[in-house]
Structures are given as C-alpha cells and as structure tokens.
N, C-alpha and C positions, 0 to 999 in steps of 0.2 A: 446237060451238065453246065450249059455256060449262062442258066439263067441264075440270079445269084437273088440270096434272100438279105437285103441290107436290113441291119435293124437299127441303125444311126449312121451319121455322115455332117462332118462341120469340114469346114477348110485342114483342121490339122489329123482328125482320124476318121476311120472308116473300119464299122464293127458290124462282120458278117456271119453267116452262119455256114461252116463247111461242112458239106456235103460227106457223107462214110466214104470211103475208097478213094477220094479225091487228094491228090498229091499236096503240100503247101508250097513247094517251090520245085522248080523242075530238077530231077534227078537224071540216070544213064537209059532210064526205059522212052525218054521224051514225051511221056504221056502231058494233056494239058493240066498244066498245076493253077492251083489259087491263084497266088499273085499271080501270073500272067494275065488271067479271067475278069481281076478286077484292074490290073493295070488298063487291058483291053475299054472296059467299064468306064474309066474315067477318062479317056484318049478322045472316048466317043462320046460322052458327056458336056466334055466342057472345049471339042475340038483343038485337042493340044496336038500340035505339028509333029512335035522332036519327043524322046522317051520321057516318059513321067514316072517319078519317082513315086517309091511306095514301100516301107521300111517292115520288115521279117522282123514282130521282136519276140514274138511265142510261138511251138510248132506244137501239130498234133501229129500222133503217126498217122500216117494213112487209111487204114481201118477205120480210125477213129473220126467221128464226127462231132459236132460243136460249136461255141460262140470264140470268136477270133478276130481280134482287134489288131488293124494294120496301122503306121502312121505314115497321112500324106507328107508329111517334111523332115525334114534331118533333125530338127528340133523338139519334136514331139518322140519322134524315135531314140534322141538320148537319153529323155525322160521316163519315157516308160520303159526303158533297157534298166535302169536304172531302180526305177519302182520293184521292177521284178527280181533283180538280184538284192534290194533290200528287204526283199517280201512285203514290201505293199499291196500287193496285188494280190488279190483275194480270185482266187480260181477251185470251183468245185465241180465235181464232177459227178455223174451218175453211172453204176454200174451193176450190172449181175452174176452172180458168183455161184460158183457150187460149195455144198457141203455146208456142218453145224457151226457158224461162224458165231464168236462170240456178239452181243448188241453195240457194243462202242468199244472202239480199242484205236492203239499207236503203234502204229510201226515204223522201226529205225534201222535201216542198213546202210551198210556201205557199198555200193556196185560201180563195176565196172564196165564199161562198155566195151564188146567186142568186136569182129565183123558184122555180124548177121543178129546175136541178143546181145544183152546182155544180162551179168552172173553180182551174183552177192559175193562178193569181196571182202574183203578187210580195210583197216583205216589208212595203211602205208599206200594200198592199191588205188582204192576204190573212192569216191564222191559220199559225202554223205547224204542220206536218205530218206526225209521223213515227210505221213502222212497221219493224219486222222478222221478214222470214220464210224459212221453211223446208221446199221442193220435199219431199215426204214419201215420194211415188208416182207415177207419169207412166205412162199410156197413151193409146194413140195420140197423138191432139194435144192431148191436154188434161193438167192438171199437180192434182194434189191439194196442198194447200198449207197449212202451221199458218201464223199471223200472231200477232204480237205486237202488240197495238195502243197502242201510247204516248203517242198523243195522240188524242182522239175527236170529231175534225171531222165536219160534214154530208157523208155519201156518200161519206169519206175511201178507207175500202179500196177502193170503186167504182171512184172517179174515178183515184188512185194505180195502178193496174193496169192499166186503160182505156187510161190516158193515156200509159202506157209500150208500148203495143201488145198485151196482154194480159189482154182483158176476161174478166170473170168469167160464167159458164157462164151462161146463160138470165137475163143483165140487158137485161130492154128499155130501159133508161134508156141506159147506158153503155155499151152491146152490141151484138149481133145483136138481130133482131127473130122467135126461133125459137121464142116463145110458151113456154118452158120453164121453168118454178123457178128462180130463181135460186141457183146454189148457193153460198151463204153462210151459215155455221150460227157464232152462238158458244158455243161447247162448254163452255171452262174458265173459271170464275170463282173469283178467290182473293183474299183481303182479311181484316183483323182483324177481330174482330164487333166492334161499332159501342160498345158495355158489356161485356161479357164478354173476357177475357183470354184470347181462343179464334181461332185462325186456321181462318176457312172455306173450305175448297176442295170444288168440284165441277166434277164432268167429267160431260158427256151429247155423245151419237153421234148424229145425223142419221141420217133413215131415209129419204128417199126416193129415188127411183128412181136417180138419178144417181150417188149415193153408194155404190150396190151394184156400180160396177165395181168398187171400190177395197177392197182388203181392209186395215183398218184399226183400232184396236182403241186406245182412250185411254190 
C-alpha cells in the first residue's frame, strides 16, 4: 500500500495515482491514508527534519480509485482550490453501470449530504449538481461510461446514477450488495499548473477485473 505510483512531481505539485480503498486523509478508523504515504514520500526524499506540508485540494471516496493531484506549497494550493471552484479543472472519470442507459445525456440535482449518503434534494436544501456523460461500450447489462464531472459533490456520481435506476457496478452504498469493487476510476485530470504557464493533462486506465471486459484504451 505504501508504494505509490507518481506520474509527475515539480517543487509546487505532486500528481498521484490512489489506490481503490485507500483513504485520502486519515479519518476515525486511523487506517493509513494518502496524504500521510506521500507526506512520508517526500520527508524521506529530500530528508526534511520538521512536518512537511502537502495541501488536500480534491477528494475521492474511498472505494474509489484514480488520478489526484496534491500541492506541495500553500501557494499552488490556493490556486488550484480556486481553479476548482471556478471549474477549470477538467476531471473525468470512468465507470460501469447497470441497465438501458441512454448514449449521452446531463444530469442535474440538487443533494444533500447526510451522515452516512447522500439524498437528492431540492434547491432551498441541497448543492447543486451536475455531470455529463458518455455510453462508451455496453455489454450484456452493464454500460461502460466516461463522465464529466462539473461540479463535485459528496457521492455525486453515486448517488446521480443510483437514483436514476442505474447504479454503478459493485457500490454497496448505492447499489447491490454483490461484494464487488466498485467500478469507478478517475482517469483524466487536466488543469493549468498552479506557477508555470504549462497546462497538465493525464490519462491512467483501471485495471481490475471488471474493466477487462471492456476493451478501451484513453
């Protein structure tokens, strides 16, 4: 768990690939989380004494695995905090789904976060909502699916899919209870660098089981 996949690394960010079931920052279970793994990472890299900082600016849930950009400085972290609440940041995701899903469509709610999910809501309640996506490959009953995520609510693609009769493959939260992986990967991650006059894009493929029906290629 704690060997880590980098796929870029300058002074001000550091863009990894997390692991499915891997925490991003420690919660009440104290399992080892991300940032700890790469803080560890860089402690032992460049022999820094005292804590080293390392800035949370996007989460995935836990199930979910993916591409996840940290920044090493407070200055790259207001930046891309920023990029992300004006949607610059282009984040997409791979996933598999059950049932006759239309080939391209938009979905728009309003949700609310709870304890444990959360619920579609209304606009007095609730966050607004929205994705776009695109049927890619379909066999048997289930749908291979890119997603555009435009705004990044708690459990949003989840719940968004779930709640249209379409849950996504091996979610026990929102799903069946078939003990499966959830198959939810985010692949593409694109955005300015946070200092540099340099637009970052990376693509990574999911590799497990589920994904090997689908012949697909970024």
């Amino acid at each position: 768990m704690n060997k880590l996949n980098i796929l870029y690394e300058d002074n001000h960010i550091i863009i990894v690939e997390k692991k499915p079931n891997v925490l991003c920052q420690s919660d009440y279970t104290k399992d080892l989380d991300l940032l700890t793994i790469i803080k560890n990472y860089l402690k032992e890299k460049y022999q820094k004494p005292g804590n080293v900082y390392l800035g949370l600016v996007h989460r995935l849930d836990r199930p979910v695995g993916g591409i996840m950009v940290f920044a090493k400085t407070s200055k790259a972290a207001s930046r891309l905090s920023k990029m992300i609440q004006e949607h610059q940041m282009i984040k997409e995701y791979l996933l598999v789904c059950e049932g006759k899903l239309a080939n391209h469509g938009i979905m728009e709610d309003y949700i609310l976060k709870t304890n444990e999910k959360s619920v579609i809501s209304n606009a007095k309640e609730g966050k607004y909502a929205k994705l776009e996506y695109w049927v890619l490959q379909r066999k048997d009953n289930l749908n291979l699916v890119k997603v555009n995520l435009i705004t990044g609510r708690h459990h949003q693609i989840r719940l968004q899919f779930a709640s249209r009769g379409y849950p996504l493959y091996g979610d026990q939260l929102y799903g069946k209870e078939n003990r499966q992986q959830i198959a939810l990967f985010a692949y593409h991650l694109q955005f300015k660098h946070p200092v540099k006059d340099e637009i970052m894009d990376f693509k990574l493929l999911p590799s497990n089981e589920i994904w090997s029906k689908f012949n697909y290629e970024a």
